[in-house]
LUMTORLO-648098 format. One record per residue (C-alpha): residue in three letters; residue number from 1; x, y, z. Coordinates in nm, 4 decimals, always signed. Layout:
N
+---------+-----+----------+----------+----------+
: residuo : num :     east :    north :       up :
+---------+-----+----------+----------+----------+
:     ALA : NUM :        X :        Y :        Z :
...
+---------+-----+----------+----------+----------+
END
This chain:
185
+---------+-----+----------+----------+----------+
: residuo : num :     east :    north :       up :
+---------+-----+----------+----------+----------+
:     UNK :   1 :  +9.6791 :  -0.4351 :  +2.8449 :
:     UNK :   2 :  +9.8009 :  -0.1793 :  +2.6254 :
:     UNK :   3 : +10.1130 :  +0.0792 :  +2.7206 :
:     UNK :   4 :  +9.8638 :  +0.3818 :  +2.7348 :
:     UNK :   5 :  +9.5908 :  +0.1359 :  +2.9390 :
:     UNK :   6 :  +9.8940 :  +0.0448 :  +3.2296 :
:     UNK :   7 : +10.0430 :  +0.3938 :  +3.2664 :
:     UNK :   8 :  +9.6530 :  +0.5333 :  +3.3068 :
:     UNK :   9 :  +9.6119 :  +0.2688 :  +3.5858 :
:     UNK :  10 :  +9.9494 :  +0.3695 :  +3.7352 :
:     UNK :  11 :  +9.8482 :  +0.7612 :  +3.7092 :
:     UNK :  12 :  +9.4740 :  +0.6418 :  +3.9050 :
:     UNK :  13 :  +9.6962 :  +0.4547 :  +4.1926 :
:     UNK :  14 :  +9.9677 :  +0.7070 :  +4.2338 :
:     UNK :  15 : +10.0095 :  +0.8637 :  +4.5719 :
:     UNK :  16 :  +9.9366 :  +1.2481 :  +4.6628 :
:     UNK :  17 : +10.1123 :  +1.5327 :  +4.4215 :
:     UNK :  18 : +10.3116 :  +1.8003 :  +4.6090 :
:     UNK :  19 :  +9.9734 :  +2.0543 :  +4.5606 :
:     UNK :  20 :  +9.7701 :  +1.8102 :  +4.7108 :
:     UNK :  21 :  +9.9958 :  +1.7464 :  +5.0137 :
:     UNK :  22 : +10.0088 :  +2.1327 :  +5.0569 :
:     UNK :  23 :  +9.6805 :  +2.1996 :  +5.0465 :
:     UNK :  24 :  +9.5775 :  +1.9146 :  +5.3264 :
:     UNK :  25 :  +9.8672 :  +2.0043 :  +5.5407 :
:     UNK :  26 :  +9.7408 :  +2.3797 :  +5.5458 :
:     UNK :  27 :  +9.3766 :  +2.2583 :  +5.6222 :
:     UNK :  28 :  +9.5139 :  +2.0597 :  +5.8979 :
:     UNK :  29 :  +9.6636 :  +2.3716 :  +6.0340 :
:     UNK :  30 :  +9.3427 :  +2.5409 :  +5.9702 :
:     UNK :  31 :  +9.1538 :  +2.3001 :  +6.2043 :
:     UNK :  32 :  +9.3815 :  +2.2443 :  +6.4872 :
:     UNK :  33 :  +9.4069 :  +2.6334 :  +6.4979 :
:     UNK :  34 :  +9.0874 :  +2.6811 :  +6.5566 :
:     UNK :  35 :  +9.1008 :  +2.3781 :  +6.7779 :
:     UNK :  36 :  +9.3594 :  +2.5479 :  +7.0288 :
:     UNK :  37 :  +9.1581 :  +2.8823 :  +7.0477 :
:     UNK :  38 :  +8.8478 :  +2.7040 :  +7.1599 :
:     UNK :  39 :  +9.0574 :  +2.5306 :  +7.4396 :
:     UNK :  40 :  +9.2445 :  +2.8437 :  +7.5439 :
:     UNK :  41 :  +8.9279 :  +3.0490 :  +7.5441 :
:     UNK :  42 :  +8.7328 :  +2.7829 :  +7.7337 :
:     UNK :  43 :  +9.0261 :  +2.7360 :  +8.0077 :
:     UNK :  44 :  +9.0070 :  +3.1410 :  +8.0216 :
:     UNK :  45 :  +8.6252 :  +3.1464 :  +8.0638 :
:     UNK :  46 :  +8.6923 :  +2.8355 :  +8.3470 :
:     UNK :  47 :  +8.9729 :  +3.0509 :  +8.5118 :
:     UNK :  48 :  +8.7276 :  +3.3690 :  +8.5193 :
:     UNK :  49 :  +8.4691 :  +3.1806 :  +8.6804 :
:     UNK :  50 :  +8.6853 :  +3.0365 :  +8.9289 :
:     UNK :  51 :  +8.7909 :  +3.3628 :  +9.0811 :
:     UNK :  52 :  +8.4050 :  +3.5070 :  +9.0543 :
:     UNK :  53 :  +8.2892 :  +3.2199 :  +9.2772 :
:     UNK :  54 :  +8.5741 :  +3.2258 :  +9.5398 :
:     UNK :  55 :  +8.5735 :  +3.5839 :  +9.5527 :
:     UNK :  56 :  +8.1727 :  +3.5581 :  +9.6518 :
:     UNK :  57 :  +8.2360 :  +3.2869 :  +9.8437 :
:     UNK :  58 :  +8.5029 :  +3.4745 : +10.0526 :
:     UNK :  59 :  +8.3018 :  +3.8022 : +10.0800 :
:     UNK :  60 :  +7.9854 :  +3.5609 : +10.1782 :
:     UNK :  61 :  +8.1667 :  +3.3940 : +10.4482 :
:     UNK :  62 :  +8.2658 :  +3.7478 : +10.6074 :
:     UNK :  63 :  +7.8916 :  +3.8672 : +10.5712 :
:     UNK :  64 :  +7.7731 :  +3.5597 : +10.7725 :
:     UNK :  65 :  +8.0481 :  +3.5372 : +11.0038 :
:     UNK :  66 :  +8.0284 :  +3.9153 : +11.1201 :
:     UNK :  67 :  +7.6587 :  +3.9213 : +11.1372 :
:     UNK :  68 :  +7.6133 :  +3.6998 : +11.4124 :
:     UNK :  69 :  +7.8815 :  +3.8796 : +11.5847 :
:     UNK :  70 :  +7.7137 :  +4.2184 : +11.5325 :
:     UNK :  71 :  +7.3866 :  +4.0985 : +11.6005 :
:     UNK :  72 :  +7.5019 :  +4.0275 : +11.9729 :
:     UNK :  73 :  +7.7505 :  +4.3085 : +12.0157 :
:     UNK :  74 :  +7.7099 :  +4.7157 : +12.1366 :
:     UNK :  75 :  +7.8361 :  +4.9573 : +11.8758 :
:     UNK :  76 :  +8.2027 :  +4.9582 : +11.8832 :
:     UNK :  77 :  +8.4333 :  +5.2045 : +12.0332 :
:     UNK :  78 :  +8.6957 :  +5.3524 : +11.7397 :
:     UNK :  79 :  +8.9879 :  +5.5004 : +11.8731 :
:     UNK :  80 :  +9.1387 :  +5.7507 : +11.6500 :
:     UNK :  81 :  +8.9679 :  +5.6665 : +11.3515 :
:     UNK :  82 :  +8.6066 :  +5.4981 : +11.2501 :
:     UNK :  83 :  +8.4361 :  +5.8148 : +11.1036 :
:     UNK :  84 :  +8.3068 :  +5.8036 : +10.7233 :
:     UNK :  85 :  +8.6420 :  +6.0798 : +10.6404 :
:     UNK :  86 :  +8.8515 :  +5.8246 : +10.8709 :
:     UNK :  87 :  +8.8088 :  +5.4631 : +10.7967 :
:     UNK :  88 :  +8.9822 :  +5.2265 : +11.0144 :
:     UNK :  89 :  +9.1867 :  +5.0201 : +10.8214 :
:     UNK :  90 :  +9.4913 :  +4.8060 : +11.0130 :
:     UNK :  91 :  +9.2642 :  +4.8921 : +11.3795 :
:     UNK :  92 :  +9.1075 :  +4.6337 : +11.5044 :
:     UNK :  93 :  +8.7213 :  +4.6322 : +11.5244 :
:     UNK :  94 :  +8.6306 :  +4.4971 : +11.9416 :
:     UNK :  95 :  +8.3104 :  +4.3678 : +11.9610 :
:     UNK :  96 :  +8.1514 :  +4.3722 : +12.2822 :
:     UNK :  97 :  +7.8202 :  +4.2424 : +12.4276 :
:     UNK :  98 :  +7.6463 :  +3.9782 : +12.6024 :
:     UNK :  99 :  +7.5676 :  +3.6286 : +12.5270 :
:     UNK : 100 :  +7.3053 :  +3.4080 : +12.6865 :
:     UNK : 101 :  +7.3464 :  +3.0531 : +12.7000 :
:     UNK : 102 :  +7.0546 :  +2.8351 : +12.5751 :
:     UNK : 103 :  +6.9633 :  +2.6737 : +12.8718 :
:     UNK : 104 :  +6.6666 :  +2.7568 : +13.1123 :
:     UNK : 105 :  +6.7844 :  +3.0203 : +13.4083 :
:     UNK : 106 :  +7.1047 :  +3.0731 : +13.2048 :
:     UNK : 107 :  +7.3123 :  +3.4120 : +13.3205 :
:     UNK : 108 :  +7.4204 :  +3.5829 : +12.9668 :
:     UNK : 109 :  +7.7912 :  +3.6236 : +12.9866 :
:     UNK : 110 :  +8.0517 :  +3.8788 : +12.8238 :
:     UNK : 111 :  +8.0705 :  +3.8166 : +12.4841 :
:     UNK : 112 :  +8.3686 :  +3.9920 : +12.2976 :
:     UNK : 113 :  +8.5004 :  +3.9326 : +11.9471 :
:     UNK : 114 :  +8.7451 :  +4.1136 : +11.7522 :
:     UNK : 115 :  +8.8009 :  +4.1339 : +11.3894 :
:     UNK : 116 :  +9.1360 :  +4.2069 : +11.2378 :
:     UNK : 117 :  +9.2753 :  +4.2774 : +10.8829 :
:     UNK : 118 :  +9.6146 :  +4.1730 : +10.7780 :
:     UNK : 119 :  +9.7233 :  +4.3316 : +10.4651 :
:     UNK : 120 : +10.0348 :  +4.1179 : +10.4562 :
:     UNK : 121 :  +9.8701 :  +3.8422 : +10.4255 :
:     UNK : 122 :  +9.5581 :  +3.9597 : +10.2926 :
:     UNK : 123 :  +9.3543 :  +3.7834 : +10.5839 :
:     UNK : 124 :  +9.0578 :  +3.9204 : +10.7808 :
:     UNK : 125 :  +9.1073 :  +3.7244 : +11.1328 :
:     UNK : 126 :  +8.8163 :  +3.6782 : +11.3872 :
:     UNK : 127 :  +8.9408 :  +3.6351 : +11.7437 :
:     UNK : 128 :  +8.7114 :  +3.5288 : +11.9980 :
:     UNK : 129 :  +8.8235 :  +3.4046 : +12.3526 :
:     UNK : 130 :  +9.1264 :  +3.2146 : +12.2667 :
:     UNK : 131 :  +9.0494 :  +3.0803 : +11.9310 :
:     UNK : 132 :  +9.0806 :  +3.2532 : +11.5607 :
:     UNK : 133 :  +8.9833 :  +3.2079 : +11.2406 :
:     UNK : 134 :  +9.0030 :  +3.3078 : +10.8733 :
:     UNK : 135 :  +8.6827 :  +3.5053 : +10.8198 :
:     UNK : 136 :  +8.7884 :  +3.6044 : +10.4807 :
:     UNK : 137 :  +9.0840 :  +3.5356 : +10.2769 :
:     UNK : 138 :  +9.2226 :  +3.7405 :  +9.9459 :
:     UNK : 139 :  +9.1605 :  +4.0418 : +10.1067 :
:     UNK : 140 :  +9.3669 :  +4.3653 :  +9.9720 :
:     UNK : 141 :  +9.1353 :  +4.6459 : +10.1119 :
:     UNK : 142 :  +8.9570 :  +4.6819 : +10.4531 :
:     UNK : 143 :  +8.8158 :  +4.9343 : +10.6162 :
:     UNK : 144 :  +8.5461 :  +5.0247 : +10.8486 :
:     UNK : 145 :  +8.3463 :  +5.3319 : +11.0581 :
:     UNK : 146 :  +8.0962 :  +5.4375 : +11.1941 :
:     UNK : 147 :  +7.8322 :  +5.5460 : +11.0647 :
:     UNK : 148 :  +7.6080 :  +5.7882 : +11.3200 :
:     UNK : 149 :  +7.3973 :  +6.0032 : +11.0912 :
:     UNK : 150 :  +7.1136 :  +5.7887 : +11.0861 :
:     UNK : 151 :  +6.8775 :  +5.7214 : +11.3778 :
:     UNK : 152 :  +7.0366 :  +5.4422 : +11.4831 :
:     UNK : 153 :  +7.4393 :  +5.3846 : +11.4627 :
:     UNK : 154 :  +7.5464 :  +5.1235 : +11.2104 :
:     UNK : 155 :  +7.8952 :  +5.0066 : +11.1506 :
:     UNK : 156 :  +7.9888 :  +4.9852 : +10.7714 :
:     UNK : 157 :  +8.2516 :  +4.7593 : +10.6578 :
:     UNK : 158 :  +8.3851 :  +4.8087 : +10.3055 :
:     UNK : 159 :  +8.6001 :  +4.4771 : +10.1858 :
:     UNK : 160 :  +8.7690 :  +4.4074 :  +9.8714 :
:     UNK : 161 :  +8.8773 :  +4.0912 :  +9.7418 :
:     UNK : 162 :  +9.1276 :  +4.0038 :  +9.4852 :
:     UNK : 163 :  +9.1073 :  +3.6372 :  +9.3251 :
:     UNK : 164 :  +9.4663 :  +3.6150 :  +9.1120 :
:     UNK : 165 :  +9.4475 :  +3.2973 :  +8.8835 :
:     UNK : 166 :  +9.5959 :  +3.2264 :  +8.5473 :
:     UNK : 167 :  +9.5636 :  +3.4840 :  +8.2562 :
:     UNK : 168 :  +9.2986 :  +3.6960 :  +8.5237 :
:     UNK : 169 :  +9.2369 :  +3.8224 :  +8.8298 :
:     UNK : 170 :  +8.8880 :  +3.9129 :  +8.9726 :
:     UNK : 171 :  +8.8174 :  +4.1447 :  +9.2589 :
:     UNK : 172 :  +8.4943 :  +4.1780 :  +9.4547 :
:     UNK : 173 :  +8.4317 :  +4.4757 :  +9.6711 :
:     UNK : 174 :  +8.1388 :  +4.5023 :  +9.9464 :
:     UNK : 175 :  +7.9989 :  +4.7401 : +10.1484 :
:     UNK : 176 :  +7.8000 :  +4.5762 : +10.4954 :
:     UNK : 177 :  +7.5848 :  +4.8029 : +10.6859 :
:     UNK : 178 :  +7.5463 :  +4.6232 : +11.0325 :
:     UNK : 179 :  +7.3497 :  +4.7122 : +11.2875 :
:     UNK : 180 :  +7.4716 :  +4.6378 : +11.6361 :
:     UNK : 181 :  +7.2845 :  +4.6977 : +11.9701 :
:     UNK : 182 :  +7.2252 :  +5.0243 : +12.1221 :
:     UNK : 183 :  +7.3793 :  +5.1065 : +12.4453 :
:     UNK : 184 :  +7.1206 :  +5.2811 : +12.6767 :
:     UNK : 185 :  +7.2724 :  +5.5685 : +12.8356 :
+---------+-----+----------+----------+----------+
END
């Protein structure tokens, strides 16, 4: 092999000049750019989502709760407040009526349920008898009247609920038109 033939073949098997190395390092960057705002946008989409289901979930769980309770309680009795000008808000909604067992000749006892918000918490609490439970949690506005200009009185409960999770927060707000029964005068 010639001089010129052996530094050619060194030239062909030399490693990566500095403009080469630049170049691929900056593509690299390029990529794994573009690879990071995929993931962050894709965890922020998942994060979104999140607090759009739990906040319907929550609302949905007060909707089904409250209807049975309405559908077997008289209108309630507001004291001080429960007009459309004068939502109750921290007052207690007391649900009374009468529940009849499921059993032939069964005598339909008092049924009475009350519904209270929390704002501390942010926790919508059903009471009934001696037990409790969450009817809707996340709650940071509550309020409810009622509503008499119709034919028949309705109670309208207005809930909003605030999902906080990372980089977002959701909120849900609902408006329930129940229908309780009518007392005969």
């Amino acid at each position: 092999m010639t001089p010129a033939q052996v530094a050619r073949r060194r030239r062909s098997q030399a490693g990566f000049t500095l403009i080469e190395l630049l170049i691929a390092s900056v593509l690299g960057l390029v990529v794994l750019s573009a690879l990071t705002s995929v993931v962050l946008t894709t965890s922020v989409a998942v994060n979104s989502a999140y607090g759009r289901v739990e906040a319907s979930s929550q609302v949905r769980n007060f909707q089904l709760t409250a209807y049975d309770d309405f559908a077997m309680a008289k209108v309630p009795t507001p004291s001080g407040c429960g007009t459309p000008g004068a939502p109750c808000t921290t007052q207690e909604m007391l649900l009374r009526g009468l529940r009849v067992p499921n059993v032939a000749n069964g005598v339909a006892g008092p049924y009475v349920v009350r519904y209270s918000w929390d704002s501390t918490t942010d926790v919508v609490t059903r009471y009934s008898d001696t037990s409790s439970r969450v009817a809707a949690d996340h709650v940071t506005a509550y309020s409810w009247y009622i509503d008499s200009s119709g034919s028949r009185p309705s109670v309208v409960v207005s809930l909003t609920v605030t999902i906080p999770s990372y980089n977002a927060t959701y909120s849900q707000s609902q408006t329930f038109r129940f229908s309780p029964q009518v007392t005969a005068p």
